[in-house]
C-alpha positions, 0 to 999 in steps of 0.5 A, spaced: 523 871 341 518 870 346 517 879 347 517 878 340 511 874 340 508 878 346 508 885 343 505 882 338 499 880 341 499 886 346 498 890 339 493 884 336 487 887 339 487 894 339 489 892 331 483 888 331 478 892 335 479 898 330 478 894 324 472 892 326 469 898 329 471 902 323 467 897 320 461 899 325 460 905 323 458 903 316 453 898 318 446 898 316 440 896 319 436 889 317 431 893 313 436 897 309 441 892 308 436 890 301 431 894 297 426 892 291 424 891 285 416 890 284 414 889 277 407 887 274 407 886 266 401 886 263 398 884 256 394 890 254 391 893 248 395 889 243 402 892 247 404 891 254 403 895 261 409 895 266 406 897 274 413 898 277 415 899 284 423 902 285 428 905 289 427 912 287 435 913 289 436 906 283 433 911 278 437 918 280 443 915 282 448 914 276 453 908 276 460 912 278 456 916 284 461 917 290 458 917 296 465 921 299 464 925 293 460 933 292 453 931 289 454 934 281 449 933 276 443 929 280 437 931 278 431 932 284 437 931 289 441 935 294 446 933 299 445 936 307 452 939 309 451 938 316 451 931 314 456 927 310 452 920 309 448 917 303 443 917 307 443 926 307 441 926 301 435 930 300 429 930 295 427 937 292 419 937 292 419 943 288 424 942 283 421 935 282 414 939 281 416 944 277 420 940 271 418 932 272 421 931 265 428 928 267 425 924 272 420 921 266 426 920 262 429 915 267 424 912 268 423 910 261 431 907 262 429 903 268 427 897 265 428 894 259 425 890 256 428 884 251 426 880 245 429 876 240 432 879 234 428 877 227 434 874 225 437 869 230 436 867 237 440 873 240 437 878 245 436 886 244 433 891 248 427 894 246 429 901 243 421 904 243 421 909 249 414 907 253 409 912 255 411 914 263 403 916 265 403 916 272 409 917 278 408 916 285 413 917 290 412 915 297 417 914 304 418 907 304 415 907 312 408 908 309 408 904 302 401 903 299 400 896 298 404 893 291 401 886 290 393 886 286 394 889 280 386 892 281 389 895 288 394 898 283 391 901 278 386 904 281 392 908 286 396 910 281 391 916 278 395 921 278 401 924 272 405 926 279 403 925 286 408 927 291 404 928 296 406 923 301 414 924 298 419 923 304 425 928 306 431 923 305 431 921 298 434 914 301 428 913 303 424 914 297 420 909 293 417 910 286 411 908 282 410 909 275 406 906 270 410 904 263 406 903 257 409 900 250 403 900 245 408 897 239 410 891 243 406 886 244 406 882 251 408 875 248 414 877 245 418 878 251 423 874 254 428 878 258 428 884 262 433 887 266 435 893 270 439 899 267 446 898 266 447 906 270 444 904 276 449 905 281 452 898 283 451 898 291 443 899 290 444 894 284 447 888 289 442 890 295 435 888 291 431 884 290 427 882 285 419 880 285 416 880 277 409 878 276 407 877 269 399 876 267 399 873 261 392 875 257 389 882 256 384 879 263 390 882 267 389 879 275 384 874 272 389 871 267 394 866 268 399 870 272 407 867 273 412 870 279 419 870 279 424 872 284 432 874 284 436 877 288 442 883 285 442 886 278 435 884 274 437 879 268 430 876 268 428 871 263 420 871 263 420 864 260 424 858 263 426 862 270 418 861 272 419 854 275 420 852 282 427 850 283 430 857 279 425 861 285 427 857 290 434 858 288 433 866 288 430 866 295 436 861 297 441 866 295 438 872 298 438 870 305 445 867 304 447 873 301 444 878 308 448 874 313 454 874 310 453 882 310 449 883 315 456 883 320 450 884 327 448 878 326 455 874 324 458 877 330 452 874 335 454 867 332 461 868 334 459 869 341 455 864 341 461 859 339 466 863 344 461 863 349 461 855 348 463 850 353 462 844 351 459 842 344 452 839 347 451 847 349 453 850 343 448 845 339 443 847 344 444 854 343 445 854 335 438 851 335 435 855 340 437 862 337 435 857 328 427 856 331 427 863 335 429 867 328 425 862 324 418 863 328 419 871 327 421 870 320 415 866 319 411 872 321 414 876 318 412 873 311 404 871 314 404 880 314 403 879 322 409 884 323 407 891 325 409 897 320 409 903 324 416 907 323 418 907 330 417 899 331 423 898 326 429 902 329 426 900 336 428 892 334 434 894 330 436 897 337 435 891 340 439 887 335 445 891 338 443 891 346 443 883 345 450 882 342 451 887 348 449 884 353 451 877 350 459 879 349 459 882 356 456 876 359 462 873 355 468 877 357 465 877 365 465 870 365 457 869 366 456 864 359 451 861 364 446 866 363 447 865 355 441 859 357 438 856 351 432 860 353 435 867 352 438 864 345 430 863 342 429 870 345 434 873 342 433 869 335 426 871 335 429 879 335 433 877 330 428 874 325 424 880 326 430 884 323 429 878 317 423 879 317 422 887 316 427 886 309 422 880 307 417 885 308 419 890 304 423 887 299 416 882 297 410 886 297 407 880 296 400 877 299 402 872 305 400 866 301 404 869 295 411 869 300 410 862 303 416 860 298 420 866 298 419 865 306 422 857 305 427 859 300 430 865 305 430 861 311 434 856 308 440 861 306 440 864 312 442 857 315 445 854 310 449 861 311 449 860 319 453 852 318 458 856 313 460 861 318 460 855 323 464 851 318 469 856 319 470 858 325 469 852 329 475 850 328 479 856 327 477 857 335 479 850 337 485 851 334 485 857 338 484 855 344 489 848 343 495 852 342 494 860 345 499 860 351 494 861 356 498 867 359 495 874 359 489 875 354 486 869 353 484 868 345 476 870 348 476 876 351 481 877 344 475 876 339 470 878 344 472 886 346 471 888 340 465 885 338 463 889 344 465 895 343 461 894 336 455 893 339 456 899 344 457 903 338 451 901 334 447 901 341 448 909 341 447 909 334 441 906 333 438 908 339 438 916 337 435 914 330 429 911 335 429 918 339 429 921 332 423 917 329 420 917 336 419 925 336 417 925 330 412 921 330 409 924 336 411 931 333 
């Protein structure tokens, strides 16, 4: 019975170790684990007038889409045979220029529009094809601003403008303007993401919609109303504070859990701690360091150059290093509450550049998104503690203290991960770095 048991913690770790480096390999950075949806609806000219910001890879990705799959029937797209990723996905420029009608079309289909049938209170969307007038595509890394509506009518001027087009269609937006001239702004009640969007983007977007209630535009009354995953926006009773709060609640809840980086820190952090006075030192140093630069974040005070964002995701895989290493040396003593707030302070970067990127908003216009997103981000941090907690302490009471102690178990692999996102992340910064200076 005993070799039983002991083959079976010999094979334990090596089984765990694989599961969690598998899943290393598919591990995105804080600022792509969510995309964006920016949308103004104005009342214009008796119709209504969409501004809207989207992910160009949600309007030409079709919902089966199989990243493992060759790429068949994706208009402006071909795949990089020296890579097989999502990311490899290349945009042609060329073709785009040449034959903007498929793009058009979807952009007709990206949204929709509900409105109450004229016989009872059922919803339907709106059949009527707007007029798309103008297209911009954009890297993500040099956006233009996307929040006062006077700012944006004048930048999108142009039938197509592809000029600042990226090469990684992953890393494409899209501006366009859509203009429906039979539907009145007032009789709207819904809108909704397309139904074909492919179902990964759908789950990773964030929502940020402005309706401006009068012909007036900016000047009007103007209502903002966020959600996270698939767009299913009611325009009428979702505008009060709890329902915002609620959305922003749910989208920092929903980073952490997939945000595998962070979780792993955290469960350092509980392997690490030796008594419970220093755990609870440590939990709150690391809440205020990633609070403060999530706040920061949200006031606009982050900086945007390219190479900033892979710079400190590469840092988020050496802190995880560099506290795993110092767990499995038998060092947790250099885990200092100092430390923890520096590292937090890391991470909440990583939070802040997908709060950035996903609002868009003007810094008083994020404060609320701000609040919401840090209080899932704890509210997920206790659930992970809630759980693992006193699954480590059952560990630690009744784990035969003999050859390979429960820490160095769970820990070696949380190391070998971060090892692995090291190298990766800092070759993207390599990358991004020589391009920039190029």
């Amino acid at each position: 019975m005993h070799s039983f048991t002991g083959r079976i913690r010999s094979t334990l770790a090596p089984t765990l170790a694989l599961c969690l480096l598998l899943a290393a390999t598919q591990v995105q950075a804080h600022f792509q684990n969510f995309l964006a949806r920016i949308v103004h609806i104005e009342a214009h000219m008796g119709g209504t007038l969409i501004h809207a910001r989207l992910p160009l890879a949600s309007v030409l990705l079709p919902k089966d889409w199989n990243p493992q799959e060759p790429l068949r029937g994706v208009p402006y797209v071909a795949s990089n045979s020296a890579e097989d990723s999502p990311d490899a996905l290349l945009l042609d420029t060329r073709a785009l220029q040449a034959a903007p009608q498929q793009l058009e079309t979807r952009l007709a289909q990206a949204l929709q529009l509900l409105r109450p049938r004229p016989q009872n209170a059922n919803t339907r969307p709106i059949e009527t094809a707007p007029v798309i007038s103008t297209i911009r595509i954009q890297a993500v890394t040099e956006r233009s601003p996307f929040t006062h509506l006077p700012q944006i009518r004048a930048a999108l001027n142009l039938p197509l403008d592809i000029s600042q087009a990226p090469r990684e269609m992953a890393d494409a937006l899209v501006d366009f303007r859509a203009f429906y001239p039979d539907i009145p702004f007032s009789d709207l009640i819904e809108i909704r993401s397309s139904p074909a969007e492919w179902a990964d983007i759908a789950a990773r977007s964030i929502n940020i919609i402005t309706l401006y209630g009068s012909d007036t535009g900016s000047k009007g009354q103007r209502t903002r109303l966020t959600s996270s995953g698939v767009l299913a926006q009611r325009l009428g009773s979702d505008s009060q504070l709890e329902w915002r709060l609620r959305d922003s609640l749910g989208s920092g809840f929903h980073h952490v859990m997939i945000g595998l980086d962070h979780v792993l820190f955290m469960l350092i952090l509980i392997l690490a701690a030796r008594h419970w006075r220093g755990f609870v030192r440590n939990s709150l140093a690391f809440t205020l360091g990633h609070s403060i630069t999530l706040a920061l974040g949200a006031a606009g005070l982050v900086a945007r150059a390219p190479w900033f964002i892979p710079l400190i995701e590469t840092g988020i895989a050496l802190s995880i290093l560099y506290s795993g290493a110092c767990l499995l040396l038998g060092a947790q003593q250099r885990l200092l509450a100092g430390r923890v707030f520096l590292i937090g302070l890391l991470h909440g970067l990583g939070f802040a550049f997908m709060l950035q990127q996903a609002s868009g908003q003007a810094p008083g216009d994020t404060l609320l998104l701000w609040f919401g997103f840090n209080l899932g981000v704890e509210l997920a941090q206790l659930s992970i503690y809630a759980l693992a907690l006193p699954l480590f302490w059952l560990l630690g009471r009744y784990w035969p203290p003999r050859r390979l102690p429960f820490r160095t178990l769970l820990a070696t692999p949380c190391v070998l991960a971060a090892l692995i996102w090291s190298g990766q992340r800092s070759l993207d910064l390599i990358n991004v770095m020589g391009q920039h200076l190029s």
